[in-house]
N, C-alpha and C positions, 0 to 999 in steps of 0.2 A: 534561456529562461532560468528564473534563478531557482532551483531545489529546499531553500532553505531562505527561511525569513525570519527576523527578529520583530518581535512584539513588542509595541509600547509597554514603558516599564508597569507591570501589573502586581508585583510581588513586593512587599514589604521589605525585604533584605535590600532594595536598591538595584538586586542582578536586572539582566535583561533574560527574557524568556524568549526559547528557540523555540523553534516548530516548524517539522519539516509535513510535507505535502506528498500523496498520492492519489490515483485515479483509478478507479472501482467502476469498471462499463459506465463512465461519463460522468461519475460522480467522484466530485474531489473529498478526499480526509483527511484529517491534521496527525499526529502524534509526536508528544514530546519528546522522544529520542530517537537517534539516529539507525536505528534497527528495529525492526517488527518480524516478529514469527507470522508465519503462514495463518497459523492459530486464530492469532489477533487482526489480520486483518480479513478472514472470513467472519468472524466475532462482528468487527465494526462495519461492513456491508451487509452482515444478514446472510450470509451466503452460507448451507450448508455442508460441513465438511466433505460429506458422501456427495456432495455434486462436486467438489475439486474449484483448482483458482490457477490460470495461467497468467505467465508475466509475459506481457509482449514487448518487444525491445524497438530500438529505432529501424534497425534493419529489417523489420518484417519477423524476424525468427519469432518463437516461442515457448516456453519453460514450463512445466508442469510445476506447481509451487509447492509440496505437501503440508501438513501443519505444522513440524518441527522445522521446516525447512527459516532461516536466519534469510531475510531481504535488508540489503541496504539502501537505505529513501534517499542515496543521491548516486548520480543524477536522479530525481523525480521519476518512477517508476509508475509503469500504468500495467493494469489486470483486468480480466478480467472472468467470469464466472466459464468454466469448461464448457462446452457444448455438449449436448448431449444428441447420441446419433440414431434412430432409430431404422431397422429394416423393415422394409415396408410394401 
């Protein structure tokens, strides 16, 4: 699958516009460059810092993401909101 796609030319300059892709518990989102803070991608799902954001990998494993933490959108990374676990 491809991580990154080039946009019809939209920009005045001539360039082509990149935009790479992630997943957000099933929801996909764009941003224009190649790294996103933890920050920014709670910011763009809504998701609050105090509930947390794990990166799930191909293999199953999973990452605890903080908001300073630097993600790279390739391969196309999927996340999604921490669970939260209650005793009961």
């Amino acid at each position: 699958m491809s991580t990154q796609t080039e946009h019809a030319d939209t920009r005045t300059d001539g360039k082509r516009h990149q935009t790479w892709f992630f997943d957000v518990d099933g929801t996909t989102y764009e941003h224009d460059r190649p790294k996103i803070t933890g920050a920014q991608i709670m910011e763009l799902a809504g998701i609050d810092p105090a509930d947390g954001l794990v990166q799930c990998f191909e293999d199953g494993s999973q990452q605890t993401v903080r908001p300073e933490d630097v993600v790279h959108l390739v391969p196309r990374p999927r996340f999604r909101k921490r669970p939260r676990f209650k005793r009961g």
